[in-house]
RODO-2510 file (C-alpha; in nm, 4 decimals, decimal comma):
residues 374
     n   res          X          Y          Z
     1     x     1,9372     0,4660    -3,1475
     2     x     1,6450     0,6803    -3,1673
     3     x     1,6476     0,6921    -3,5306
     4     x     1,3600     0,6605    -3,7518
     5     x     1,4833     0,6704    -4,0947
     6     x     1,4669     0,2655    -4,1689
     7     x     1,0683     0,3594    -4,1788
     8     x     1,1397     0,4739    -4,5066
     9     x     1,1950     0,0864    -4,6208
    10     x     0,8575    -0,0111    -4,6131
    11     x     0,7219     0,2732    -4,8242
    12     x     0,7761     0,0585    -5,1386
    13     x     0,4151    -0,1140    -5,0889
    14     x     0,0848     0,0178    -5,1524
    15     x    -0,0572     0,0816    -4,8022
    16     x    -0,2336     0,3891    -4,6238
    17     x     0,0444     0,5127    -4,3583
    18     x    -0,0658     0,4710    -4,0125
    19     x    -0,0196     0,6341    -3,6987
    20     x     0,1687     0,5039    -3,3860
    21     x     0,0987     0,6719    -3,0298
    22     x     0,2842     0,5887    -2,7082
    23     x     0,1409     0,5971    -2,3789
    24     x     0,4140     0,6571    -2,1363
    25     x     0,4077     0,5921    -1,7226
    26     x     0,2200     0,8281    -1,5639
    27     x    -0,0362     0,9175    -1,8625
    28     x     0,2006     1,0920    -2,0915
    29     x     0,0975     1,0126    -2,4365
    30     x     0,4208     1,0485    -2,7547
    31     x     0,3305     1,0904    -3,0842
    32     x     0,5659     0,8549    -3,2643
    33     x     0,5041     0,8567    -3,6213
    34     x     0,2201     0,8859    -3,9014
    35     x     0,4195     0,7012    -4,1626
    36     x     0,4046     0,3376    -3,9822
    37     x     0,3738     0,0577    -4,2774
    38     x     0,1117    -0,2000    -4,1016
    39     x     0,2064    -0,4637    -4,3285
    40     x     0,5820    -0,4842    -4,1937
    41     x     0,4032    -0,6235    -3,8471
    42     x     0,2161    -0,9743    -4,0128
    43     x     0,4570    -1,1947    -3,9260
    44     x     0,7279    -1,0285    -3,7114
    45     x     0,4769    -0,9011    -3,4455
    46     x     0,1449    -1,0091    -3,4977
    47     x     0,0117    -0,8277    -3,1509
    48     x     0,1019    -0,5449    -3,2904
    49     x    -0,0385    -0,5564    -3,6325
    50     x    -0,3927    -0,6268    -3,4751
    51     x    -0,3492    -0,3171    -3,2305
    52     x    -0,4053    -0,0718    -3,5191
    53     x    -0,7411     0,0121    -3,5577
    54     x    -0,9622     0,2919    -3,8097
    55     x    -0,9714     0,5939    -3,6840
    56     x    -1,2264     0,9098    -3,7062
    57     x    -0,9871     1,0728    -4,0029
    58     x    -0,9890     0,7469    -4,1822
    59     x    -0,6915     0,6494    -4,1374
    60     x    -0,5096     0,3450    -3,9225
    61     x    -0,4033     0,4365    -3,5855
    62     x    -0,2836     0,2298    -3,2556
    63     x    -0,1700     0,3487    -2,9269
    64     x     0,0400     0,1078    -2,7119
    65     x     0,1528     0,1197    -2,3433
    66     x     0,5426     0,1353    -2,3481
    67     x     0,8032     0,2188    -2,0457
    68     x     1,0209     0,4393    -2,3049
    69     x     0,9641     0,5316    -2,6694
    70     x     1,3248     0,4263    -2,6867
    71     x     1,1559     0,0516    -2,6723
    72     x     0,9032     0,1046    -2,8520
    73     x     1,1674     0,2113    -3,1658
    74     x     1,3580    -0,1111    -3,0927
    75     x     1,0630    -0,3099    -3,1445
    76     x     0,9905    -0,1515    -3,5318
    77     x     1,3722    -0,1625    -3,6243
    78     x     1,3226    -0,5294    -3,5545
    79     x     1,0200    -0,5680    -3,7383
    80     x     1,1183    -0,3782    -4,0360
    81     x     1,4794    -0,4988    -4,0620
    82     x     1,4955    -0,7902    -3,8209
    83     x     1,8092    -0,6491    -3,6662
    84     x     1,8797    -0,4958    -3,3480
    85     x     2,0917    -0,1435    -3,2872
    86     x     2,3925    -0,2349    -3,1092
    87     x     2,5858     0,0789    -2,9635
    88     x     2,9904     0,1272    -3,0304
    89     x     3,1963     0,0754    -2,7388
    90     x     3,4514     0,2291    -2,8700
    91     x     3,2859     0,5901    -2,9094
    92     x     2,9513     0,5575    -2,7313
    93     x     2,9432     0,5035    -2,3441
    94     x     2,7927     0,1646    -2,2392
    95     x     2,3925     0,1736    -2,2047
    96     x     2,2381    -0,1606    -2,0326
    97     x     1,8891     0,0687    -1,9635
    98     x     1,7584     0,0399    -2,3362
    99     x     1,8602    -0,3328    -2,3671
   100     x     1,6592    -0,3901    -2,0404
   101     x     1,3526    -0,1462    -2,1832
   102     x     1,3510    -0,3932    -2,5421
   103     x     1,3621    -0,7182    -2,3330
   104     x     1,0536    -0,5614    -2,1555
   105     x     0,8645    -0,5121    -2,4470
   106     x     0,9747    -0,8202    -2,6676
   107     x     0,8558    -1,0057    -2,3657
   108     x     0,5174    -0,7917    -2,3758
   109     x     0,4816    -0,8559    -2,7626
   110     x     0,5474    -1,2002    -2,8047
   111     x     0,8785    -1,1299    -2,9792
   112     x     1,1157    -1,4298    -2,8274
   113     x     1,3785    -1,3607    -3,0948
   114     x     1,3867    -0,9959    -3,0181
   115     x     1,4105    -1,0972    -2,6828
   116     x     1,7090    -1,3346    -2,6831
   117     x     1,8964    -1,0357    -2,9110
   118     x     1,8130    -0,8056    -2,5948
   119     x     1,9705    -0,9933    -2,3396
   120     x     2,2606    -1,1200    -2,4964
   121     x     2,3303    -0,7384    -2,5855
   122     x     2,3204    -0,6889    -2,2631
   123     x     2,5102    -0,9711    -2,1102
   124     x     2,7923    -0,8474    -2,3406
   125     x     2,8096    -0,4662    -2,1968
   126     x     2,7895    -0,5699    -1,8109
   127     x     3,0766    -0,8249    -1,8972
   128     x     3,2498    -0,4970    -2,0627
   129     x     3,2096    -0,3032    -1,8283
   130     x     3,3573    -0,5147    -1,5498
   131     x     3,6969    -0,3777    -1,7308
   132     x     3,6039    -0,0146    -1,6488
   133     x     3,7112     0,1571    -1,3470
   134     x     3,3497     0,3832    -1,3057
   135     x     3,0320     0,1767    -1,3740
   136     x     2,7860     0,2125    -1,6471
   137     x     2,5644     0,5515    -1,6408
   138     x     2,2924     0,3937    -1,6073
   139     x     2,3643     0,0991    -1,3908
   140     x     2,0980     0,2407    -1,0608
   141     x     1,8774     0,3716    -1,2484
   142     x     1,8632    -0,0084    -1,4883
   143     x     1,8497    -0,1686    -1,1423
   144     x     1,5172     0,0243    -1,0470
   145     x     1,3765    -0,1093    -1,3612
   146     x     1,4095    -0,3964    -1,2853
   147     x     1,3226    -0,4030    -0,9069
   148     x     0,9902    -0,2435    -1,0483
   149     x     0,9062    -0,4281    -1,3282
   150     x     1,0761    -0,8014    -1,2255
   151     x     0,9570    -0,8396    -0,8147
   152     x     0,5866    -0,9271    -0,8325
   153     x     0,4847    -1,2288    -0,7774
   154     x     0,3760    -1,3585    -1,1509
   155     x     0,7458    -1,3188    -1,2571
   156     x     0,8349    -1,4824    -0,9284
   157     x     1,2055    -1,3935    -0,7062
   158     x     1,4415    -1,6216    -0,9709
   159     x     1,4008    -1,4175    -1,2590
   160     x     1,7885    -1,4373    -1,4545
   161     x     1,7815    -1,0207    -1,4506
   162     x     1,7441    -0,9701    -1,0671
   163     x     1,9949    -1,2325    -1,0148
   164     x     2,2452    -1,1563    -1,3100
   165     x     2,2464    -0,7448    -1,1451
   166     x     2,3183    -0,8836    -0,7820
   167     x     2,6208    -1,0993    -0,9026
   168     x     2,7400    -0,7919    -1,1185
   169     x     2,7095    -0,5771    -0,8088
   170     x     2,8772    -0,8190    -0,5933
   171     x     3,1609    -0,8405    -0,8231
   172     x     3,2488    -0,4822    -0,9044
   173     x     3,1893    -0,3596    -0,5302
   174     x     3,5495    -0,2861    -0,4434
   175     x     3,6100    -0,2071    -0,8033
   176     x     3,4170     0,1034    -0,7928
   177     x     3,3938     0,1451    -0,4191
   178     x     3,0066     0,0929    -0,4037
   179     x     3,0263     0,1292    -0,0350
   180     x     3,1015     0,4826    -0,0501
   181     x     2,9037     0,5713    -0,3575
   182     x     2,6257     0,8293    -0,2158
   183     x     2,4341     0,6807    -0,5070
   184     x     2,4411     0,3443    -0,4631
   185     x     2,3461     0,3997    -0,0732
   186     x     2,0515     0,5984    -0,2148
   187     x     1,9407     0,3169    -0,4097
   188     x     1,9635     0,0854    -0,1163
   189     x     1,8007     0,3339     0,1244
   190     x     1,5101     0,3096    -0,1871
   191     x     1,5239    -0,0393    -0,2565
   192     x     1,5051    -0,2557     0,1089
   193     x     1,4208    -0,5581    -0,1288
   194     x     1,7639    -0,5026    -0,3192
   195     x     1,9748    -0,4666    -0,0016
   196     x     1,8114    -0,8243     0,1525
   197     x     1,8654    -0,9805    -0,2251
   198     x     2,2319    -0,8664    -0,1655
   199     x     2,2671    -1,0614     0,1259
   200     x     2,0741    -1,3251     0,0809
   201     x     2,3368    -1,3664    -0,2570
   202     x     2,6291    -1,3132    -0,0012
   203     x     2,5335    -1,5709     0,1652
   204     x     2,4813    -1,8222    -0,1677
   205     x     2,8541    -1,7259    -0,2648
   206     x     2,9423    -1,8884     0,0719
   207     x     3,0784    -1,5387     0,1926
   208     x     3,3831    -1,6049    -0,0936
   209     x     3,3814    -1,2245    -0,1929
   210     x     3,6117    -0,9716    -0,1001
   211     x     3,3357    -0,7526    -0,0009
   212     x     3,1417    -0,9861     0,1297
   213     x     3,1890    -0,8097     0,5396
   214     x     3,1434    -0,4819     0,3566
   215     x     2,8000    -0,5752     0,2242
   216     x     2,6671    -0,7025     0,5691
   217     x     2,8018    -0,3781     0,7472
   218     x     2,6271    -0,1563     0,4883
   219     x     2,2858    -0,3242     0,5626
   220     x     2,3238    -0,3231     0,9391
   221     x     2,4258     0,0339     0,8901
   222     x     2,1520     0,1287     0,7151
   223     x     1,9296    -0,0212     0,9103
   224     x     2,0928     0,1466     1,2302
   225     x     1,9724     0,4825     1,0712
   226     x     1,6378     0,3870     1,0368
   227     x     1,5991     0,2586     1,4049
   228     x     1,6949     0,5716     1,5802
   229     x     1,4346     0,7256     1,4812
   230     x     1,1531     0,7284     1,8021
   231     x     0,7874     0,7201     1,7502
   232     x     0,5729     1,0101     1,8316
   233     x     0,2571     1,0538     1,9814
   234     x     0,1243     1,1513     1,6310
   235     x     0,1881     0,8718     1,4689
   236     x    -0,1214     0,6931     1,6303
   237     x    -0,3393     0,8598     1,3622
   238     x    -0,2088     0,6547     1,1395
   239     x    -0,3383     0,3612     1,3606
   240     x    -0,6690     0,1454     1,1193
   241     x    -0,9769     0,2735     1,2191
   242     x    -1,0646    -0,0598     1,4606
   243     x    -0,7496     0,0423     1,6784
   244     x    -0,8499     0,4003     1,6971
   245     x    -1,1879     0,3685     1,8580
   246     x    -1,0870     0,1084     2,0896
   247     x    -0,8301     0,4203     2,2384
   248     x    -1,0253     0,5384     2,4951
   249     x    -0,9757     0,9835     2,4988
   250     x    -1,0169     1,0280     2,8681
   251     x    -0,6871     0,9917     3,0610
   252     x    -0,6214     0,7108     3,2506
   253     x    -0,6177     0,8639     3,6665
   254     x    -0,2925     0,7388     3,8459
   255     x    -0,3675     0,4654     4,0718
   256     x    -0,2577     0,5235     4,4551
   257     x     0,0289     0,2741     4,5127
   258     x     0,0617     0,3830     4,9041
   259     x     0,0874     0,0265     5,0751
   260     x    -0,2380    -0,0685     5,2908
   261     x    -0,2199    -0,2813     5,5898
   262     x    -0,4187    -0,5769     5,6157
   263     x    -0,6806    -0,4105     5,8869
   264     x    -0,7139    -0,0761     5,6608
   265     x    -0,7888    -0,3250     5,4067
   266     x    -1,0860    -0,4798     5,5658
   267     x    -1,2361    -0,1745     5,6407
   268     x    -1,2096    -0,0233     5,3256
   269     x    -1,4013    -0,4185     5,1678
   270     x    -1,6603    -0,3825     5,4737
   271     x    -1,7202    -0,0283     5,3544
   272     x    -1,7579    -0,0543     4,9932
   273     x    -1,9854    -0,3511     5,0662
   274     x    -2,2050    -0,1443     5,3103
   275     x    -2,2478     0,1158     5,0425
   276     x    -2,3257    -0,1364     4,7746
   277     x    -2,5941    -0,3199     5,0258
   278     x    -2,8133     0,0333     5,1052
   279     x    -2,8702     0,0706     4,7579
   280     x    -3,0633    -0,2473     4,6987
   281     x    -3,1489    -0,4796     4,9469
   282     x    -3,2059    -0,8726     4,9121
   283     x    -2,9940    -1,0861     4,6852
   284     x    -2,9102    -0,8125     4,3855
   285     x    -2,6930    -0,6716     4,7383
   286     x    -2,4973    -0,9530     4,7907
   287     x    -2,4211    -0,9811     4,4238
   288     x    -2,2912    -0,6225     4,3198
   289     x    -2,0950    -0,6760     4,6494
   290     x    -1,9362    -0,9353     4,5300
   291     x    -1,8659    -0,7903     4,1695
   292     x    -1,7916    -0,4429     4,3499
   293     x    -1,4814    -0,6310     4,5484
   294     x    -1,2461    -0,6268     4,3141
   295     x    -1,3041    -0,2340     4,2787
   296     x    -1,1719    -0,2154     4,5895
   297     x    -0,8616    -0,1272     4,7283
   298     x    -0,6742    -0,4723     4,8444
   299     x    -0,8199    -0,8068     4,9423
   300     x    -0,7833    -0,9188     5,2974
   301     x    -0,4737    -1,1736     5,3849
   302     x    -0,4285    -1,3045     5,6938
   303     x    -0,1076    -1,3023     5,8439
   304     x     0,0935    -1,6371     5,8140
   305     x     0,1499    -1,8234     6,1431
   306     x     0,4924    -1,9758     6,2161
   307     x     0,5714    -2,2136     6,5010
   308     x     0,7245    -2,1190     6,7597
   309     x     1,0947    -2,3160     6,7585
   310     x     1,3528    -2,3640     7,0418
   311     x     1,5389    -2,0720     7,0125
   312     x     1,1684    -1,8546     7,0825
   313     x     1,0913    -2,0762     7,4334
   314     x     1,4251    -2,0215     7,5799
   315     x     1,4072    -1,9228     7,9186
   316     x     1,7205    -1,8689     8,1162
   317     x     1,7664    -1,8055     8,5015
   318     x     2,0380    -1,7402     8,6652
   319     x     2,2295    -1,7391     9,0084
   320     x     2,4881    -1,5419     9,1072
   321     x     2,5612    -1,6981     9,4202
   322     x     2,6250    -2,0201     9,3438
   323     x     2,7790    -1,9211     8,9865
   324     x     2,5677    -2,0931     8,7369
   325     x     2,2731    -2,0656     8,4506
   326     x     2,0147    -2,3221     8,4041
   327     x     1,8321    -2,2623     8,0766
   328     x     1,5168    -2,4335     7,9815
   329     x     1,4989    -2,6221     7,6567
   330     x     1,1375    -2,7702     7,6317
   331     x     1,0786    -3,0699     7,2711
   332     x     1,0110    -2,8789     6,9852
   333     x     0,6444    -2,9861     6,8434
   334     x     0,6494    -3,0448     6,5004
   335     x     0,3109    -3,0519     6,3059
   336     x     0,2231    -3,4156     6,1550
   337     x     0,2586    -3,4054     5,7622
   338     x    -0,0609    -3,4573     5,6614
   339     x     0,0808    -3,6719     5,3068
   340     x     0,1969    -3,9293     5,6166
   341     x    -0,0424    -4,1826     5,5083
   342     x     0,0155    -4,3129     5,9149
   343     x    -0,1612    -4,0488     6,0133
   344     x    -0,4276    -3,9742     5,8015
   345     x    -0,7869    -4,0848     5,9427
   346     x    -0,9381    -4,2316     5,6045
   347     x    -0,6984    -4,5453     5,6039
   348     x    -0,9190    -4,8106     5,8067
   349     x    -0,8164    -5,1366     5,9327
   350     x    -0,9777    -5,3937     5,7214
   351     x    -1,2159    -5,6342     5,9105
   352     x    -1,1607    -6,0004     5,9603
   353     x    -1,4177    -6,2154     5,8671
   354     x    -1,4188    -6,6047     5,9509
   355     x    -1,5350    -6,8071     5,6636
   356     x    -1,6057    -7,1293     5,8621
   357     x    -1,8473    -6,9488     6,1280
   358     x    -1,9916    -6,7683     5,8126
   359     x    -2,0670    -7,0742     5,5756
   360     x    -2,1411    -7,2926     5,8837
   361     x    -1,8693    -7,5315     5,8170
   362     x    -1,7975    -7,7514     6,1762
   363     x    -1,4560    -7,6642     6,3226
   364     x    -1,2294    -7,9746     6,2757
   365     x    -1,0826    -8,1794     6,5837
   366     x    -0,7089    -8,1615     6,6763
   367     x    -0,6525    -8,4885     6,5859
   368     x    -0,8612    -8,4825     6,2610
   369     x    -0,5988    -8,1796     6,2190
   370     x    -0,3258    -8,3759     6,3102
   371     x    -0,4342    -8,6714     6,0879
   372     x    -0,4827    -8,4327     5,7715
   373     x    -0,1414    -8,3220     5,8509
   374     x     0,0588    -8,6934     5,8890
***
């Protein structure tokens, strides 16, 4: 797949060769080739074409940012014969990394036919390789592609890749015992985000999947592992720098939780306030007092007072000679309520007043009344 010889094809034109340089994750730069034919990139990948630029030795060169230089090689077979490499399955073990790498870079380029060549390549080998008892080679390390490439959140979580892995996944898991596969638990132990998307397409399947009990115990079990794990007392280092200086470095004393009585109490408030009053005398006395109480040891409660009921005024006497006990049973007194609106002292009789005396009205006669009345 790596093959370079269709570069030879464009050699037929009259055009300076120029030179193709891949930058590679983490800095690595590939020399690709110093026989690229610009001219093959004017209408099959225009972003491409203007990426060359002169050079020092006079002479076109371009370097382009590429996750393999196998995609980058997809991307001129296309241009120069507008086909794309598909592998044998009948010799050749099935690949769906390189298909994945090409979609990337059509997609970076601006090359939708490419594009739609490189996924239905690769909708063709995962459906292939459903009829294989071992999955592909490449399958984990195709699935961190994508996780890496496909999660942020310009491309957004419905992207057809993430979601056309996790139904692949779902539906070879008892097929090639996934749940026992150290490598596939290393890729969840890697990938949190990829163990929640299983679920969370688990649950969209309506739990129809043979291994759909298998997939929640493998999350819960990895997530067991991760909780037994107790914090240490180093980890507050790690703490932001606002957290750290409010952590005070001078042990906290252990507070004396001996129980005081209520007198011990008092004399320990009249004490601390005696102290606090020699220091400064007038009104700046009586106020640290007061903010120097609840330094103190206990605040002063008085003692609750019950009433006294029958069974405390019993008083019995007795008399052996005659062969009988008189006991004394006095009324219990029960406290008024004071909600009993009888006996609260605000309610006031209202006063009478008589409207006749007051306007100066003359009483009438009884027989006037009498009259009135008939």
């Amino acid at each position: 797949m790596d093959d370079l010889s269709f570069l030879d094809q464009g050699s037929e034109r009259d055009q300076v060769d120029a030179t193709l340089k891949v930058v590679l994750a983490g800095g690595h730069v590939c020399h690709l080739s110093d026989r690229i034919n610009t001219f093959m990139f004017v209408e099959s990948c225009p972003l491409l074409y203007i990426a060359f630029e002169d050079c020092p030795h006079g002479r076109l060169q371009a370097s382009i940012e590429a996750t393999s230089t196998t995609a980058v090689i997809s991307l001129l077979r296309y241009c120069y014969t507008r086909t794309y490499f598909h592998a044998d399955p009948e010799f050749d073990p099935i690949s769906l990394l390189p298909d994945v790498e090409t979609y990337k870079i059509a997609e970076d380029f601006d090359v939708d036919k490419l594009r739609r060549m490189a996924q239905g390549s690769l909708s063709c080998k995962m459906e292939m390789a459903m009829y294989q008892h071992v999955p592909p080679q490449d399958l984990f390390d195709t699935i961190r592609f994508v996780y890496r490439h496909y999660t942020s959140l310009k491309v957004g979580k419905d992207h057809w890749l993430i979601s056309t892995f996790l139904s692949y996944c779902i539906s070879v898991f008892a097929q090639y015992d996934l749940e026992h596969d150290p490598d596939f638990r290393k890729l969840v132990d890697e990938l949190p985000k990829f163990r929640q998307d299983l679920c969370l397409e688990n649950m969209r399947r309506e739990f129809g999947d043979e291994c759909a009990s298998n997939i929640i115990q493998l999350s819960h079990a990895t997530l067991g592992d991760q909780s037994s794990i107790l914090p240490t007392v180093l980890e507050s280092r790690n703490l932001p720098q606002d957290m750290s200086d409010s952590i005070s470095d001078t042990p906290i004393e252990p507070q004396d939780t001996t129980p005081v009585s209520g007198m011990q109490g008092r004399e320990e408030l009249t004490r601390g306030t005696e102290d606090d009053t020699h220091d400064q005398p007038g009104e700046e006395n009586m106020v640290n007092s007061i903010i120097g109480l609840p330094a103190s040891s206990l605040p002063c409660r008085p003692a609750r007072t019950q009433l006294r009921t029958i069974f405390d005024t019993e008083a019995d006497s007795s008399d052996d000679d005659h062969g009988f006990t008189l006991v004394y049973r006095p009324k219990a007194h029960f406290a008024d309520s004071p909600e009993d609106p009888m006996s609260s002292p605000e309610v006031i009789a209202t006063p009478v007043f008589d409207m006749l005396a007051v306007s100066g009205t003359p009483y009438p006669d009884d027989d006037d009344e009498w009259e009135m009345l008939e």
